[in-house]
N, C-alpha and C positions, 0 to 999 in steps of 0.2 A: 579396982576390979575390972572398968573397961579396958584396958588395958590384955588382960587376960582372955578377952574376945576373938579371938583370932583363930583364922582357918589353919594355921597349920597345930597349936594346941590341939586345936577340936581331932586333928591326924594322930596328934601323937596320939592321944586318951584314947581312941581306936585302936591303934596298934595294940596299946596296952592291953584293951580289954580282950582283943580277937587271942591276946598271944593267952591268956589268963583262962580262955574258954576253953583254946584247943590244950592247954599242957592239965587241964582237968579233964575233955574227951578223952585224950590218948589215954590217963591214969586210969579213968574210972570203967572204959569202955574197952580199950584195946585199939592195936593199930589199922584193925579192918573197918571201925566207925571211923577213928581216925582220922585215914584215909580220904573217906565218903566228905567228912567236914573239910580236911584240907583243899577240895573241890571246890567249897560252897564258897570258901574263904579265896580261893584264887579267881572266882568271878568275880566276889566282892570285888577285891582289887583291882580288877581290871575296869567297871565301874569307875571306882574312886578315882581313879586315872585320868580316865575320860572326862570324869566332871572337875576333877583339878584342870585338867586343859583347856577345857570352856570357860572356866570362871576367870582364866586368861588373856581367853583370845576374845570372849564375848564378856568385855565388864557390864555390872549392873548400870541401868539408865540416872540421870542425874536423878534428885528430888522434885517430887511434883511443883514444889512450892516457889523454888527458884524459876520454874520455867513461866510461871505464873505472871513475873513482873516484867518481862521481855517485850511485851507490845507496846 
């Protein structure tokens, strides 16, 4: 199950779910809420983006614990 940890699953399952909310908006609402959502959904994205590209270029700090035995 560690293994299943991983940042880009965590993107897909997103994908999945955004595609899964808006193809129920458009059905249930029409394409003028639609719309409004596919907005919401194209900031989202641009977000995810940008924190996909910091979790890049800025990796997490080592473990407290390792830095502990250094002195």
């Amino acid at each position: 199950m560690l293994r299943l940890r991983n940042y880009w699953i965590y993107s897909a399952g997103l994908g999945v779910v955004w595609a899964i909310a808006l193809l129920i908006i458009f059905a249930s609402r029409g394409p003028a809420t639609g719309r409004v959502f596919l907005l919401v959904f194209g900031r989202f994205c641009i977000g995810w983006v940008s924190t996909t590209i910091a979790r890049f270029v800025y990796p997490p700090p080592k473990r407290w614990g390792a830095m502990q035995h250094i002195s």
